[in-house]
C-alpha positions as CSV (number, residue, x, y, z in Angstrom):
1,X,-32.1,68.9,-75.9
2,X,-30.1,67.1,-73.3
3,X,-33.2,66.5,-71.3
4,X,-34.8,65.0,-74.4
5,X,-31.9,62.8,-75.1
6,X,-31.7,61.5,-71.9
7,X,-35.7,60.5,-71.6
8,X,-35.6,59.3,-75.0
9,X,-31.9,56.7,-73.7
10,X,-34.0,56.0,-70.7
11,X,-37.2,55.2,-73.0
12,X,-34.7,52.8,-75.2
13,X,-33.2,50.8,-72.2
14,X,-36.9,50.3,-71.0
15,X,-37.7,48.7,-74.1
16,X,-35.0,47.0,-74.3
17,X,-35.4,45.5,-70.4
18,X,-39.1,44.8,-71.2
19,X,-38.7,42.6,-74.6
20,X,-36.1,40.4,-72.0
21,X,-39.3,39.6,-70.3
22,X,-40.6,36.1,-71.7
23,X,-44.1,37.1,-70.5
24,X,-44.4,39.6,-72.8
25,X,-43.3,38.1,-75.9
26,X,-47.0,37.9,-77.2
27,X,-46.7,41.5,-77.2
28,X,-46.0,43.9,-80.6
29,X,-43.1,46.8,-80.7
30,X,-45.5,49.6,-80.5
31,X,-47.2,47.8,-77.6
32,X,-44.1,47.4,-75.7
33,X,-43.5,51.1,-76.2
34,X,-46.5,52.5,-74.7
35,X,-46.1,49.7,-71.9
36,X,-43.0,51.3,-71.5
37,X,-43.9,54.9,-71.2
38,X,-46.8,53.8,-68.9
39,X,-45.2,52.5,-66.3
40,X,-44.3,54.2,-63.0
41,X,-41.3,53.6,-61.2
42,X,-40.7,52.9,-57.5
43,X,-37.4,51.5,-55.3
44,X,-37.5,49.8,-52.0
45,X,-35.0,48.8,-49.7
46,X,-33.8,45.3,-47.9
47,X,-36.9,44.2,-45.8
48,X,-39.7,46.5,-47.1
49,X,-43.3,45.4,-47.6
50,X,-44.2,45.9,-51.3
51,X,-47.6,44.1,-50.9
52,X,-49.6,42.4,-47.6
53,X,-51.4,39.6,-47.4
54,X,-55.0,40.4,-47.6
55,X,-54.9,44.0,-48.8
56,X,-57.1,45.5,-52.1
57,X,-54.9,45.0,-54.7
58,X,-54.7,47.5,-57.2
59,X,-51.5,47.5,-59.5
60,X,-49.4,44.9,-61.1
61,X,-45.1,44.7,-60.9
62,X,-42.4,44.2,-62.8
63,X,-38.4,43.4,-61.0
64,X,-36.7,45.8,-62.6
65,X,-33.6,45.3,-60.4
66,X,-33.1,43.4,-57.4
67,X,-35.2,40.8,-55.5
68,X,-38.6,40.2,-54.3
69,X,-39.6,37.2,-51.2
70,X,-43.3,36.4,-51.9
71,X,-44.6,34.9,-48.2
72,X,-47.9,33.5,-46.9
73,X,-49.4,33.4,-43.7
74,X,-51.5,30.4,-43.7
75,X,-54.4,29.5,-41.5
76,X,-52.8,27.8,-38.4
77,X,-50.4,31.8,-38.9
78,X,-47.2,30.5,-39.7
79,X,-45.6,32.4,-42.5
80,X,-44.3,30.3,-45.0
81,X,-41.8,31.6,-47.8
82,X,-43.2,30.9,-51.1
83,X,-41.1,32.1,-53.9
84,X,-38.3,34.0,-54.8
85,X,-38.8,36.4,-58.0
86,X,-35.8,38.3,-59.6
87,X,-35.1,41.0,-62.3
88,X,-37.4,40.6,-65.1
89,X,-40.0,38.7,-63.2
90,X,-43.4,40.3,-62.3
91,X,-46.3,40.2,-59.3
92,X,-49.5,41.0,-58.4
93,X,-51.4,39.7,-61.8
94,X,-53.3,37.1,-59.1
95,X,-55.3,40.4,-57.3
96,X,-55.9,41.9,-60.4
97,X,-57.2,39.6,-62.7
98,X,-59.1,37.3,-59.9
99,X,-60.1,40.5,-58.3
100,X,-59.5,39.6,-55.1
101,X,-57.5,40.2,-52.1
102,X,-53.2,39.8,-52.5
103,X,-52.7,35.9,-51.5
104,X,-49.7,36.4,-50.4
105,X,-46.9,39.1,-49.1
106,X,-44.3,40.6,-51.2
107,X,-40.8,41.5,-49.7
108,X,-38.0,43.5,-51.0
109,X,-34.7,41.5,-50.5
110,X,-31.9,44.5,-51.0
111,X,-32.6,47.5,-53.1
112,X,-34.9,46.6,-55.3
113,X,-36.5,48.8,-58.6
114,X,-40.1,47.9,-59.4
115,X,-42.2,49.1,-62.4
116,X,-45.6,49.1,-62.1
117,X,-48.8,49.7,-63.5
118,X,-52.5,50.3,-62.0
119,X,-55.4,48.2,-62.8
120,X,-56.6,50.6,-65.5
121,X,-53.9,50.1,-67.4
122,X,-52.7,46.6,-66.9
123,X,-56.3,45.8,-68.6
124,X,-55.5,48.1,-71.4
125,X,-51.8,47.4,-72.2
126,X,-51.4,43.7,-71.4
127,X,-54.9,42.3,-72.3
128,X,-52.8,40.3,-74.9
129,X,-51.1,38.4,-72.5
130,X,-53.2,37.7,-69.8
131,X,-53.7,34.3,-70.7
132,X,-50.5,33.4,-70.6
133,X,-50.2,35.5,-66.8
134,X,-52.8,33.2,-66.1
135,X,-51.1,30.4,-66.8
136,X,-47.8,31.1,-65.4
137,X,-49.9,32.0,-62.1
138,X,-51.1,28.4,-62.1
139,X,-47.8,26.9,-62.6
140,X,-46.4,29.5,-59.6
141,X,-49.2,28.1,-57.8
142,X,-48.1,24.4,-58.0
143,X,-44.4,25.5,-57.6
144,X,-44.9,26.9,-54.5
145,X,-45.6,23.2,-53.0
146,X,-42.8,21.5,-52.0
147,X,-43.9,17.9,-53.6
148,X,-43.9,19.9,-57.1
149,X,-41.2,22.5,-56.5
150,X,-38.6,20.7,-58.3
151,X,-40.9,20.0,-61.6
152,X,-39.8,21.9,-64.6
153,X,-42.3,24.4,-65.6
154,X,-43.3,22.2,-68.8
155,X,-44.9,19.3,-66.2
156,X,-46.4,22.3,-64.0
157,X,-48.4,23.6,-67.2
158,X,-49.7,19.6,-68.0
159,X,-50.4,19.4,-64.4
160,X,-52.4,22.7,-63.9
161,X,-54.6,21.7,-66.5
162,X,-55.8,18.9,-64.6
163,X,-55.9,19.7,-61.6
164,X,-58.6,21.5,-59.1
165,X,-59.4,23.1,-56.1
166,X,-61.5,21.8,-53.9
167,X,-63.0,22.7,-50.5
168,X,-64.3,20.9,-47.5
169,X,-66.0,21.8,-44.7
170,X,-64.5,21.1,-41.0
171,X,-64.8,17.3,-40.5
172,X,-66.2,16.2,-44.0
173,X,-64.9,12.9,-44.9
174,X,-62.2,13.1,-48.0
175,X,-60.8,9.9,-48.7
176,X,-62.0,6.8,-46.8
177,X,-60.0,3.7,-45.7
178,X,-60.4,0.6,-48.2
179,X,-61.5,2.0,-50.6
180,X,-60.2,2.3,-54.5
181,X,-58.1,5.5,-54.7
182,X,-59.4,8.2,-57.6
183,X,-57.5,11.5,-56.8
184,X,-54.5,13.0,-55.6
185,X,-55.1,15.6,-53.2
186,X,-52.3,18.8,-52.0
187,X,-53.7,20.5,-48.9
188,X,-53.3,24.4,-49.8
189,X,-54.8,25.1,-46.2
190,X,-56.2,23.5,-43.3
């Protein structure tokens, strides 16, 4: 009996934790209780490597507790400090849903308590709201460069709509001298 009651208190503060999450507002009761009793647990310390740069990535995060540094080593391999993500924010929706490589690393800054969930199930349980992890990632994106940093997260959405990525090949010609401007370009690498 104890050990139920204390699973079922443990189940409750869960909940409650996960409907603090904005992200999940789209989601129902009796979905946030089975995200809830799907998600595993895990604690780091000051300085450990939650994800690297360039690695399969295979599970999505929630802060439960504590802090996360999200860094990128960019092509010239300078490491550059991205974002800083606290209790109730989440990571690693980018490698999952554009099933790709992580884009950047993930750091624990002090003890930090993660929840987590594998690929599996973060298609199953939070289907609902991938559209809006897809666009929060966009405005993370555009929030990470320091021109746009200090926009409010309102602007970022309008702007991510609009906006592109583009590549060039070494030496290709972007913008030419004299003549009529059309676009405004952020270099993301190179």
């Amino acid at each position: 009996q104890i050990l139920a009651s204390t699973s079922n208190n443990k189940s409750i503060k869960r909940c409650d934790f996960l409907k603090k999450c904005v992200f999940l507002d789209p989601l129902s009761n009796d979905q946030v209780t089975k995200l809830a009793g799907a998600l595993d647990v895990s604690s780091y310390s000051d300085g450990d490597y939650i994800v690297k740069q360039g690695e399969v990535g295979d599970s999505f995060y929630i802060i439960e507790s504590g802090a996360v540094k999200c860094t990128q080593i960019k092509s010239n391999g300078r490491e550059v400090e991205l974002i800083t993500l606290n209790a109730g924010d989440y990571f690693g929706e980018m490698a999952l849903m554009l099933n790709e490589t992580r884009h950047a690393s993930c750091i624990s800054m002090g003890k930090t308590k993660l929840l987590s969930l594998n690929r599996e199930k973060f298609n199953l349980l939070l289907g609902s709201v991938q559209e809006t992890l897809a666009k929060q990632m966009r405005i993370r994106i555009l929030k990470s460069v320091p021109l746009l940093s200090k926009l409010s997260n309102a602007k970022l959405a309008r702007l991510s709509g609009v906006m592109r990525v583009q590549a060039f090949a070494p030496g290709a010609c972007i913008i030419r001298q004299g003549e009529t401007g059309s676009r405004f370009y952020i270099i993301n690498e190179g």
